[in-house]
KEGU-304513 format. One record per residue (C-alpha): z, x, y; residue in one letter. Coordinates in nm, 4 decimals, always signed. Layout:
N
+----------+----------+----------+---+
|       zz |       xx |       yy | r |
+----------+----------+----------+---+
|        Z |        X |        Y | a |
...
+----------+----------+----------+---+
//
This chain:
366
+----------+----------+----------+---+
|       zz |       xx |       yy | r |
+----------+----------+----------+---+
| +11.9693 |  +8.0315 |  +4.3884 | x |
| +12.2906 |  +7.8876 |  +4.5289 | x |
| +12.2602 |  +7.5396 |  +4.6488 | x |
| +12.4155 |  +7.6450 |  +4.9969 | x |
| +12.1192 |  +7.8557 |  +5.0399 | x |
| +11.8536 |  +7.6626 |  +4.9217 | x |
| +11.6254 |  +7.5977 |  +5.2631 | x |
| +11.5717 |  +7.2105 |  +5.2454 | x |
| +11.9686 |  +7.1619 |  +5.2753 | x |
| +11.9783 |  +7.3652 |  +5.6407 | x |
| +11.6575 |  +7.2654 |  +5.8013 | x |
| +11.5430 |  +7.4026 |  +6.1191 | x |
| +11.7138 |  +7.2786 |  +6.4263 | x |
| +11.3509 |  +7.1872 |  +6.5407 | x |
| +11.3161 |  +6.9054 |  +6.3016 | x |
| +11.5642 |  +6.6667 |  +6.4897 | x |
| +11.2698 |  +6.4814 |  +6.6948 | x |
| +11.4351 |  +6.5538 |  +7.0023 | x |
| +11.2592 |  +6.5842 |  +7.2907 | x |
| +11.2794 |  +6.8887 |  +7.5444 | x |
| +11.4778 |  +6.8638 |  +7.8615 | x |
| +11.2352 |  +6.9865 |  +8.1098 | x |
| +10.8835 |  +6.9047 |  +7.9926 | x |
| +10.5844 |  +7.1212 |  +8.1257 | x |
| +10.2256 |  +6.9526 |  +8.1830 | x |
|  +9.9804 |  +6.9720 |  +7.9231 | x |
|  +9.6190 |  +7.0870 |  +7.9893 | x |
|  +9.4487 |  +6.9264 |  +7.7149 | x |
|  +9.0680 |  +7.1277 |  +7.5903 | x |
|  +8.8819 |  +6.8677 |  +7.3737 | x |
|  +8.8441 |  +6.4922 |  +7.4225 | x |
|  +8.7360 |  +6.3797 |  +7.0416 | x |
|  +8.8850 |  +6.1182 |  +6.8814 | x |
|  +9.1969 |  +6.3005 |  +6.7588 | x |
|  +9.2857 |  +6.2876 |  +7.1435 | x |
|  +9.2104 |  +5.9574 |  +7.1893 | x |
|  +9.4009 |  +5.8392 |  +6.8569 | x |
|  +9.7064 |  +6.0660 |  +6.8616 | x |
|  +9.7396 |  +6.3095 |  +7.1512 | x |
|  +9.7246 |  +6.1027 |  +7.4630 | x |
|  +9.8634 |  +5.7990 |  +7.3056 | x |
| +10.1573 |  +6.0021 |  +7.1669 | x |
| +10.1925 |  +6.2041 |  +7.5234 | x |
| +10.2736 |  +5.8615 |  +7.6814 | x |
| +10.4713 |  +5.7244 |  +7.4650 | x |
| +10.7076 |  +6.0314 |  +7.5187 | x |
| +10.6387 |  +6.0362 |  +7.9172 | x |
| +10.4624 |  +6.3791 |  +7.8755 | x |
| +10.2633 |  +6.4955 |  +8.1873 | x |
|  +9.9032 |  +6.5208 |  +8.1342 | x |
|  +9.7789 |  +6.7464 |  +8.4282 | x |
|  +9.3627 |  +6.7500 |  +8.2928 | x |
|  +9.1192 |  +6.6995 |  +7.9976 | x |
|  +8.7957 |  +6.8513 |  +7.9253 | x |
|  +8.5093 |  +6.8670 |  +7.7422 | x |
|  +8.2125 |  +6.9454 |  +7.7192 | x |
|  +8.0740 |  +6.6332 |  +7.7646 | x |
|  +8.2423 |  +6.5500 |  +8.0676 | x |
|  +8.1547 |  +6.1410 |  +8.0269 | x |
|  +8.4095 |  +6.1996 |  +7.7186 | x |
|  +8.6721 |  +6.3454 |  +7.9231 | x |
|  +8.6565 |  +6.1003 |  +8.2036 | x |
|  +8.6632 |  +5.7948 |  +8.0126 | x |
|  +8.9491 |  +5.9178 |  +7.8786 | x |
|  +9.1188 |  +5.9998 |  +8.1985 | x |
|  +9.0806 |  +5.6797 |  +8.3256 | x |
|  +9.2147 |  +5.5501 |  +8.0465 | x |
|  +9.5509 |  +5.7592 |  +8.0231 | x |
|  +9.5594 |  +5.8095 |  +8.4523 | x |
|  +9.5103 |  +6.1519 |  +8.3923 | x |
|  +9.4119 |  +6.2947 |  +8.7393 | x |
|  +9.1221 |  +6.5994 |  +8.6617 | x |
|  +8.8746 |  +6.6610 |  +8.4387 | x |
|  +8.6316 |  +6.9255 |  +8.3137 | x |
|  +8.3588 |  +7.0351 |  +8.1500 | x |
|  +8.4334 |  +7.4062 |  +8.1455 | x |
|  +8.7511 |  +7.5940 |  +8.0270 | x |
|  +8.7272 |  +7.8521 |  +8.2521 | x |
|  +8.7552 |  +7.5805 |  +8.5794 | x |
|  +9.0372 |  +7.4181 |  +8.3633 | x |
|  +9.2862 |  +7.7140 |  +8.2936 | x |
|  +9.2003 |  +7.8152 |  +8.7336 | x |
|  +9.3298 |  +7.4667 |  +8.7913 | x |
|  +9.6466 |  +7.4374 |  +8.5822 | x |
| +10.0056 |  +7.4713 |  +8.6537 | x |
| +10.1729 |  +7.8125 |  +8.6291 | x |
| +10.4088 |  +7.6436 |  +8.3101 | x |
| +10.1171 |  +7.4241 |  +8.1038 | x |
| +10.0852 |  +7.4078 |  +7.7914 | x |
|  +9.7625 |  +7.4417 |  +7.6672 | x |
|  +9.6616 |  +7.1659 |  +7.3836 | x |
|  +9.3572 |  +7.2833 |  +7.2080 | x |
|  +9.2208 |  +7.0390 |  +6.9816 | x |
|  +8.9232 |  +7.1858 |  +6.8881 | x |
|  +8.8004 |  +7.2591 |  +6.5592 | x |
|  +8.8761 |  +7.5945 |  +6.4143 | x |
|  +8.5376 |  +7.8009 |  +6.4885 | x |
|  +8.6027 |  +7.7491 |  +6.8867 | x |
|  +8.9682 |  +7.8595 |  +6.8579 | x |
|  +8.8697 |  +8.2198 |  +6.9440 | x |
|  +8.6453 |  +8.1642 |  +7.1821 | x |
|  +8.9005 |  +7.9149 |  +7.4057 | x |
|  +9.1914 |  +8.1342 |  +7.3684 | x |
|  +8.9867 |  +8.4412 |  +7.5174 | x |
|  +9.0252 |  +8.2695 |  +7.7794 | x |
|  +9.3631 |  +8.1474 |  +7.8257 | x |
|  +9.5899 |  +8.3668 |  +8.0009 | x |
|  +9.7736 |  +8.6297 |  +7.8769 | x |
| +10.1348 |  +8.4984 |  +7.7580 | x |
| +10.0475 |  +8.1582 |  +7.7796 | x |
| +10.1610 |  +7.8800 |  +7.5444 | x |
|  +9.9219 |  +7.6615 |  +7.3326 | x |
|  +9.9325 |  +7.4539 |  +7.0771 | x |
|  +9.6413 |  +7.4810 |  +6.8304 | x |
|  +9.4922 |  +7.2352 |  +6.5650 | x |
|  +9.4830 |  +7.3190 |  +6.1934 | x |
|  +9.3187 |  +7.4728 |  +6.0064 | x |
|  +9.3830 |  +7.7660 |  +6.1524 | x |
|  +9.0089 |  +7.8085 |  +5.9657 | x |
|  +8.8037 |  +7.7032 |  +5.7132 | x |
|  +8.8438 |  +8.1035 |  +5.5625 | x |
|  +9.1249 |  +8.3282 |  +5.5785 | x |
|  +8.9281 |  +8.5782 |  +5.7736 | x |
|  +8.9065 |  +8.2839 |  +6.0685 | x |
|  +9.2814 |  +8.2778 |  +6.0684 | x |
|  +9.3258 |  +8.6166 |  +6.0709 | x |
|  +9.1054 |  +8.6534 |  +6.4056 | x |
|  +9.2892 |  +8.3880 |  +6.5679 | x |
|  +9.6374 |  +8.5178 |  +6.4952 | x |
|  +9.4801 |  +8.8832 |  +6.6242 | x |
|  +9.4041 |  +8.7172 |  +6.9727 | x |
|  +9.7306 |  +8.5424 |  +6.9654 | x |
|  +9.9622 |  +8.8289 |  +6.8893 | x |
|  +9.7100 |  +9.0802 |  +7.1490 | x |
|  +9.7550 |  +8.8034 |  +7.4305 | x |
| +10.0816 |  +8.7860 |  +7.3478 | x |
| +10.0645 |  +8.4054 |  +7.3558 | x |
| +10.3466 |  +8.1554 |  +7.2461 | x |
| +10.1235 |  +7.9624 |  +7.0189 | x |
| +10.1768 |  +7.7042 |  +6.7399 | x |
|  +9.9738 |  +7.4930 |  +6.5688 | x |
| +10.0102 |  +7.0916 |  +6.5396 | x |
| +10.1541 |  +7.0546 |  +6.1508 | x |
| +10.1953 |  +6.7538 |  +6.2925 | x |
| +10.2810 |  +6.5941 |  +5.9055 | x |
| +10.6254 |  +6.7729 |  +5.9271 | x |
| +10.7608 |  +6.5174 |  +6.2194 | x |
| +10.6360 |  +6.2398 |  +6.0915 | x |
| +10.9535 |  +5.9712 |  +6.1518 | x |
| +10.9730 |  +5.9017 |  +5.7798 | x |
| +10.9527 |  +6.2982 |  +5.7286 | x |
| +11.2918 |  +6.3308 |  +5.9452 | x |
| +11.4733 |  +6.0708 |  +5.7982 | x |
| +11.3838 |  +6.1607 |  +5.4696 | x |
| +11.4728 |  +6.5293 |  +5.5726 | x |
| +11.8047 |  +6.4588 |  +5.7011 | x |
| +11.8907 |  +6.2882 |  +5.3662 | x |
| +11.8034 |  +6.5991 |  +5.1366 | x |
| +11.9203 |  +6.8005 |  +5.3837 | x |
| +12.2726 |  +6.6345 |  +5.3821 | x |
| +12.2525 |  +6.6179 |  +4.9887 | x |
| +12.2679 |  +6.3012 |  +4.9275 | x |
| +12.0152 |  +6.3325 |  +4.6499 | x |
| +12.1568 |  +6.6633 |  +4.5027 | x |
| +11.9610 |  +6.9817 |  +4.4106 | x |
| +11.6158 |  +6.8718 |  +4.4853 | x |
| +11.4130 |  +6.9583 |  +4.1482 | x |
| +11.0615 |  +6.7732 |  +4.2116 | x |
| +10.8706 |  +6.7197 |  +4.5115 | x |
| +10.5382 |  +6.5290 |  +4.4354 | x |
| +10.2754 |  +6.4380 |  +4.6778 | x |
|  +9.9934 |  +6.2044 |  +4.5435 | x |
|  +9.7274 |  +6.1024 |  +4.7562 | x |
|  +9.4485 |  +5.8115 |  +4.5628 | x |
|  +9.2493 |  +5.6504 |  +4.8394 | x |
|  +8.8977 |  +5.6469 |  +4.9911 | x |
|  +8.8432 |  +5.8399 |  +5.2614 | x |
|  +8.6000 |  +5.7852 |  +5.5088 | x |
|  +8.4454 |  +6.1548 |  +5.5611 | x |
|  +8.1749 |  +6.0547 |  +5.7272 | x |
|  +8.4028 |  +5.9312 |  +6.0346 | x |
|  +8.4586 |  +6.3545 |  +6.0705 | x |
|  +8.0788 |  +6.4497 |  +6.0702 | x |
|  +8.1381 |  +6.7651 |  +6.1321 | x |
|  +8.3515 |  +6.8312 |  +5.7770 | x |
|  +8.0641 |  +6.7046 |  +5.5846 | x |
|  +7.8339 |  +7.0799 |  +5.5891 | x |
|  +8.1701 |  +7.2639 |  +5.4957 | x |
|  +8.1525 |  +7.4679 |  +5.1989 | x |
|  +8.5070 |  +7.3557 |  +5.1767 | x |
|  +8.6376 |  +7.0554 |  +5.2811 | x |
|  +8.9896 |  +6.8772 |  +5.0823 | x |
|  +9.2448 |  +7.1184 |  +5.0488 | x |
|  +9.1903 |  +7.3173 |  +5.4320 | x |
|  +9.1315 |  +6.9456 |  +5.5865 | x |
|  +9.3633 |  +6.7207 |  +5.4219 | x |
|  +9.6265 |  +6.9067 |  +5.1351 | x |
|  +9.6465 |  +7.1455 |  +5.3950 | x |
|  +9.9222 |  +6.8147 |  +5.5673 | x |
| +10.1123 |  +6.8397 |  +5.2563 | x |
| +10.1414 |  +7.2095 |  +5.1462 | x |
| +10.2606 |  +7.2625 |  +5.5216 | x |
| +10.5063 |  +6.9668 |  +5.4707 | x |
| +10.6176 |  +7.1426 |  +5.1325 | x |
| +10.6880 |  +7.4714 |  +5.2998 | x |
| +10.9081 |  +7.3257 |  +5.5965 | x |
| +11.1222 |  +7.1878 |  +5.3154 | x |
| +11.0943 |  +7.4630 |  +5.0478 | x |
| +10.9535 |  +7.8127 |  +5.2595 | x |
| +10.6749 |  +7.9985 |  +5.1224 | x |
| +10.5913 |  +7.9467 |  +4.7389 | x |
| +10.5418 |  +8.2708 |  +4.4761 | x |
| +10.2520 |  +8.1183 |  +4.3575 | x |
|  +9.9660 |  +7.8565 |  +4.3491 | x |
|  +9.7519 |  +7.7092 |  +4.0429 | x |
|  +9.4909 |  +7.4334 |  +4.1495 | x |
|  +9.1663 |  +7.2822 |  +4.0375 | x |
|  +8.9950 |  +7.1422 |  +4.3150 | x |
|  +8.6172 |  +6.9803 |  +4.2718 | x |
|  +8.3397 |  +6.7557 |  +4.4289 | x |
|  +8.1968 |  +6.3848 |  +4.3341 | x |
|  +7.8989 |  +6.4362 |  +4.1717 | x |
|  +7.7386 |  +6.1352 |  +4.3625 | x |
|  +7.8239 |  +6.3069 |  +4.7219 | x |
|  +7.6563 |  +6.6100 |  +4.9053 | x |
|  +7.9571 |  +6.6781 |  +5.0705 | x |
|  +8.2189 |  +6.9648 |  +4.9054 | x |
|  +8.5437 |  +6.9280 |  +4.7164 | x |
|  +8.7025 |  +6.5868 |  +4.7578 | x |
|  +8.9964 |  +6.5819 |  +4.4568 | x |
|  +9.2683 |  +6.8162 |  +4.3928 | x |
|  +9.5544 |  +6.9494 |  +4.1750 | x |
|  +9.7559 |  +7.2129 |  +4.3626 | x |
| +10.0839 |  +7.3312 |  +4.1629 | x |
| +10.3027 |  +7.5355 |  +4.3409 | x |
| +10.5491 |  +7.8236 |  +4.1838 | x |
| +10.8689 |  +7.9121 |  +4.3760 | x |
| +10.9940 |  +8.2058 |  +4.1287 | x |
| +11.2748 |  +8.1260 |  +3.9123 | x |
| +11.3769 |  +7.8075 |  +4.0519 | x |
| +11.3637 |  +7.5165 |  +3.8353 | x |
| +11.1445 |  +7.2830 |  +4.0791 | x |
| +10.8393 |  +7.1150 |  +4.0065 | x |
| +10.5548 |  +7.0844 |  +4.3364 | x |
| +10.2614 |  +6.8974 |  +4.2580 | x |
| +10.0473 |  +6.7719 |  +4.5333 | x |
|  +9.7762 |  +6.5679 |  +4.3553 | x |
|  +9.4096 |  +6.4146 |  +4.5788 | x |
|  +9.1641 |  +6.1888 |  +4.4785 | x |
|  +8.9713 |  +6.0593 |  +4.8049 | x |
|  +8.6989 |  +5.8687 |  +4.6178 | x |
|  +8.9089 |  +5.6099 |  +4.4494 | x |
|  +8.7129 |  +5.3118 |  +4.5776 | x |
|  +8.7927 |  +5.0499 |  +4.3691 | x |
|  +9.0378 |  +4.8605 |  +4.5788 | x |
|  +9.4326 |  +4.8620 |  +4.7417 | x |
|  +9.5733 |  +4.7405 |  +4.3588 | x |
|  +9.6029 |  +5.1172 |  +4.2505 | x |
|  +9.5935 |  +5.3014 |  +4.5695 | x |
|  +9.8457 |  +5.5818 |  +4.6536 | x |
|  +9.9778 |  +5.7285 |  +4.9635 | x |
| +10.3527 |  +5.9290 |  +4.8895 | x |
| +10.5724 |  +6.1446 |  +4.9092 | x |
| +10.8671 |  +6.1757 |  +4.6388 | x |
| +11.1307 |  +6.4017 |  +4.6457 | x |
| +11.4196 |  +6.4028 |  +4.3166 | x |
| +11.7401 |  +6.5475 |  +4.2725 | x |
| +11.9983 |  +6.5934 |  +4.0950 | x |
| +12.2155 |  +6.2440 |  +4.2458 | x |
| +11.9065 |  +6.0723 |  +4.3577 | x |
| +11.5385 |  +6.0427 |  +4.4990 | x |
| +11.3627 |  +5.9912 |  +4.8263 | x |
| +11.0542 |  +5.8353 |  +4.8171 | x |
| +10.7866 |  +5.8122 |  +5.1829 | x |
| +10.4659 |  +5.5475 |  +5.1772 | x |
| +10.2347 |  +5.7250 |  +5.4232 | x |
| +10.0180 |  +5.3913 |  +5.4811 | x |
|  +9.8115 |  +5.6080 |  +5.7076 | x |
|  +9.5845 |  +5.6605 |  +5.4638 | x |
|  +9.5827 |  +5.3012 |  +5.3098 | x |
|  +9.2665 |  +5.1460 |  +5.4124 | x |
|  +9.2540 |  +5.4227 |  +5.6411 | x |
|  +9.1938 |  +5.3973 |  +5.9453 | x |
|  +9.3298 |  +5.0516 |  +5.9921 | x |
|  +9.6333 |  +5.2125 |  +5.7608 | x |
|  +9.8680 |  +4.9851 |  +5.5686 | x |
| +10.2606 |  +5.0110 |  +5.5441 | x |
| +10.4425 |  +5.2655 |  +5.6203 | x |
| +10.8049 |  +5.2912 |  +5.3457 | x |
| +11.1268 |  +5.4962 |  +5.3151 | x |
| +11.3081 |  +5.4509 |  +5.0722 | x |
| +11.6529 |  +5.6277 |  +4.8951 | x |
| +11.8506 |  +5.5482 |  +4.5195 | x |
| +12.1183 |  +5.7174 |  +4.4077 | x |
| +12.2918 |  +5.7762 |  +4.0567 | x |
| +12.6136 |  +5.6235 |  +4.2416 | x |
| +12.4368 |  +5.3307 |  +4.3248 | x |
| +12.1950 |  +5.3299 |  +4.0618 | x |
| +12.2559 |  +4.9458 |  +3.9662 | x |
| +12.0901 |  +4.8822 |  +4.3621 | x |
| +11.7944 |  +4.9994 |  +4.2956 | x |
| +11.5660 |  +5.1560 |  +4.5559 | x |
| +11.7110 |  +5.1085 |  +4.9147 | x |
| +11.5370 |  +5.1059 |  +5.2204 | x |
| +11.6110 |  +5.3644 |  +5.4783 | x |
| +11.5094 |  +5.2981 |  +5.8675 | x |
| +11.3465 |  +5.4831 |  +6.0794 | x |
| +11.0986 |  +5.4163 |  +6.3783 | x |
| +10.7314 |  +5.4966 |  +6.4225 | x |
| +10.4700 |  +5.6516 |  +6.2311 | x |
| +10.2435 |  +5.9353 |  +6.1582 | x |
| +10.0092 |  +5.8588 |  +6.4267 | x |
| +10.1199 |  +5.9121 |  +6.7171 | x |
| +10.3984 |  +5.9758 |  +6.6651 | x |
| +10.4469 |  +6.2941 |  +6.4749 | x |
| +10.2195 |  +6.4271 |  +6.7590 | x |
| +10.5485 |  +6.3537 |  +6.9842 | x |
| +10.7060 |  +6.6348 |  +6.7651 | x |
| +10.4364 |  +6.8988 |  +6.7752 | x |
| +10.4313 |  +6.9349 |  +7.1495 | x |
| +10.7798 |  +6.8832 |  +7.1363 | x |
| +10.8823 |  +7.1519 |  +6.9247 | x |
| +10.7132 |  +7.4201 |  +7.1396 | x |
| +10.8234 |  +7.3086 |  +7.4594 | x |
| +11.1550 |  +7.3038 |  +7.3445 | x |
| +11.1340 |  +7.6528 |  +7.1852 | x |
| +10.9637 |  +7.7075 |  +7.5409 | x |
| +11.3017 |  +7.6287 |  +7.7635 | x |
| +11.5057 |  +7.7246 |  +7.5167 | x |
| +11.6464 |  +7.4573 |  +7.3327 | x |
| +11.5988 |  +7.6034 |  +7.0012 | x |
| +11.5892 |  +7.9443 |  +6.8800 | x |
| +11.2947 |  +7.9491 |  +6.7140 | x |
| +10.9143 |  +7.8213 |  +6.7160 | x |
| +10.9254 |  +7.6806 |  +6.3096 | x |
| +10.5697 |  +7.6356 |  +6.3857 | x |
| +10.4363 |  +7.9462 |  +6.5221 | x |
| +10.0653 |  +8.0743 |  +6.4088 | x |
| +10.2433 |  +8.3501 |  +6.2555 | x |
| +10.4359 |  +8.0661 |  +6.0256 | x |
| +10.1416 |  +7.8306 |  +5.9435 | x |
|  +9.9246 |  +8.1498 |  +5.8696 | x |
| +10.1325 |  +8.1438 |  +5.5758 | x |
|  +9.9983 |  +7.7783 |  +5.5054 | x |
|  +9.6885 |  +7.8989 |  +5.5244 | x |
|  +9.7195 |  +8.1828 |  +5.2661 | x |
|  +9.8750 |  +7.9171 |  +5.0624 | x |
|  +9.5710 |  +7.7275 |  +5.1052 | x |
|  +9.3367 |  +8.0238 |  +5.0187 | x |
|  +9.5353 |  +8.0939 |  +4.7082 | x |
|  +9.4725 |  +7.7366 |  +4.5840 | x |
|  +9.1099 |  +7.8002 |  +4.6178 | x |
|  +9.0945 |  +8.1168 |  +4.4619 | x |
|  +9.2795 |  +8.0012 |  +4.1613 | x |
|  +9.0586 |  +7.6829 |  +4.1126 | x |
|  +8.7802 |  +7.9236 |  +4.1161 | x |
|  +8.8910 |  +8.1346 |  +3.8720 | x |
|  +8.8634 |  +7.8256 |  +3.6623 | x |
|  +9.1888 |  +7.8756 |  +3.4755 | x |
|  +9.3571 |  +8.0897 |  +3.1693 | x |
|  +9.0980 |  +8.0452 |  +2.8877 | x |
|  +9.2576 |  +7.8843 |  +2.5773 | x |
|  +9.2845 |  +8.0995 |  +2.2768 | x |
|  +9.1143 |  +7.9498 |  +2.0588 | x |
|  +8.9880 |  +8.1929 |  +1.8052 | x |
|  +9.3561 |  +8.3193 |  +1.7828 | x |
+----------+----------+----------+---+
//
């Protein structure tokens, strides 16, 4: 492939951060802590209009009105979508088995943005993108990973070649992570790669589009009830020398001297490498790093590179932002649409299927 057309050198225009000119009021459905962590807080910080919240425990929902000044809530989606502005946007964060169900009831040609998984099967996904393209709604989904602050400055930097031909992009996650903060995940027959590597496969299609293949191994602690908990996932992008490798272990326990949070992407003039310290001593979180070297400057060492904010809330700026801009017309596109991150999620099937086919046998009675 040409370097001029490799994807990660002309990123879409939706990636800048920017925020839309005219924002529309958001009608938020769900009040969990994923709204009270990232959504609202992030909503604020950009000056986003929050017109209501529900839930179905309405005590939920008005605690967290009072909280954020939000004016209505409810306990009913029904009384929510009768009682919002012509132009909301609809944030549903829900999880993925009440997707259907809530946008049923949405109207027709209205814009939401969803939460991922889009499912915990493909089948799930493939129901909610049938009620999105027969509503004919604008919908995305909140990859919110791919506007992370160190994401965009480490995009605009392998986007404006600074480290070359990108050849390796590496994700390696080695932490311990508190499932039992998500009850709900624990009773899933699958639970790491469409929870968590589902962030980073995402992340590696906005830079390098959809992969031609996927080899994984993916298992569960034998001490824990809950499902799969470490993965491999290699990704194949046909002929093109790159290595993708996002690698999970979320039961290393033994302590912050060996724990990893990254991102790494290498070139052919340099490397880019992003400390997610989200998920260091998670949920507290530890350090967030950028940092750049390059073969020009190779005697510098790695450099740091600044940028402002982190993954939470921040990113969640971009997800709402994104649509609404693709909403007034800002941007051409919607890099985020259900139809796009359906591909994430096929990605994320494949991955499954191929660590259940349990590999190529070796021959060894050749």
């Amino acid at each position: 492939m040409e370097p001029s057309r490799l994807p990660e050198l002309d990123p879409h225009p939706g990636y800048t951060l920017a925020l839309p000119d005219h924002p529309r009021p958001i009608v938020v459905l769900g009040a969990g802590g994923i709204v009270r962590d990232a959504h609202l807080p992030a909503y604020a910080k950009a000056g986003f209009d929050v017109a209501s919240i529900t839930d179905l425990r309405l005590e939920r929902a008005e605690e967290l009105a009072v909280q954020h000044g939000v004016p209505a809530t409810y306990d009913d989606v029904a009384a929510a979508v009768a009682a919002a502005p012509a132009d909301a946007v609809f944030d549903v964060a829900l999880p993925p088995e009440a997707h259907v169900e809530v946008l049923e009831q949405l109207p027709d040609g209205a814009a939401v943005l969803l939460q991922k998984p889009l499912g915990n099967h493909l089948p799930d996904g493939v129901r909610t993108r049938e009620v999105c393209r027969r509503k004919g709604l604008v919908a995305a989904v909140n990859t919110q990973l791919r506007f992370a602050p160190y994401v965009a400055a480490a995009r605009e930097l392998v986007a404006a070649g600074t480290i070359g031909e990108l050849y390796d992009l590496e994700v390696r996650i080695s932490v311990n992570t508190p499932w039992e903060m998500f009850p709900y995940v624990l009773d899933l027959d699958r639970l790491e790669i469409n929870m968590h590597s589902v962030h980073y496969l995402d992340l590696v299609r906005s830079f390098l589009g959809d992969p031609t293949g996927v080899s994984a191994v993916t298992v569960r602690h034998p001490g824990k009830s809950h499902a799969n908990s470490r993965s491999d996932i290699a990704l194949h992008y046909g002929d093109r020398p790159v290595r993708v490798v996002v690698s999970t272990n979320h039961d290393h326990h033994f302590g912050e001297r060996h724990e990893e949070s990254f991102v790494k992407w290498e070139g052919t003039r340099g490397a880019v490498r992003a400390q997610l310290g989200l998920l260091l001593d998670y949920p507290r979180g530890g350090e967030d790093l950028l940092e750049v070297v390059t073969d020009d400057r190779l005697d510098e060492g790695w450099r740091p590179v600044p940028f402002e904010g982190s993954w939470f809330p921040d990113a969640f700026i971009g997800s709402m932002s994104v649509l609404q801009r693709h909403l007034e017309g800002s941007i051409p596109s919607l890099p985020t649409s259900v139809e796009d991150v359906f591909r994430t999620m096929a990605v994320v099937e494949a991955a499954y299927r191929s660590a259940a086919a349990g590999g190529e046998p070796p021959p060894y009675d050749a």
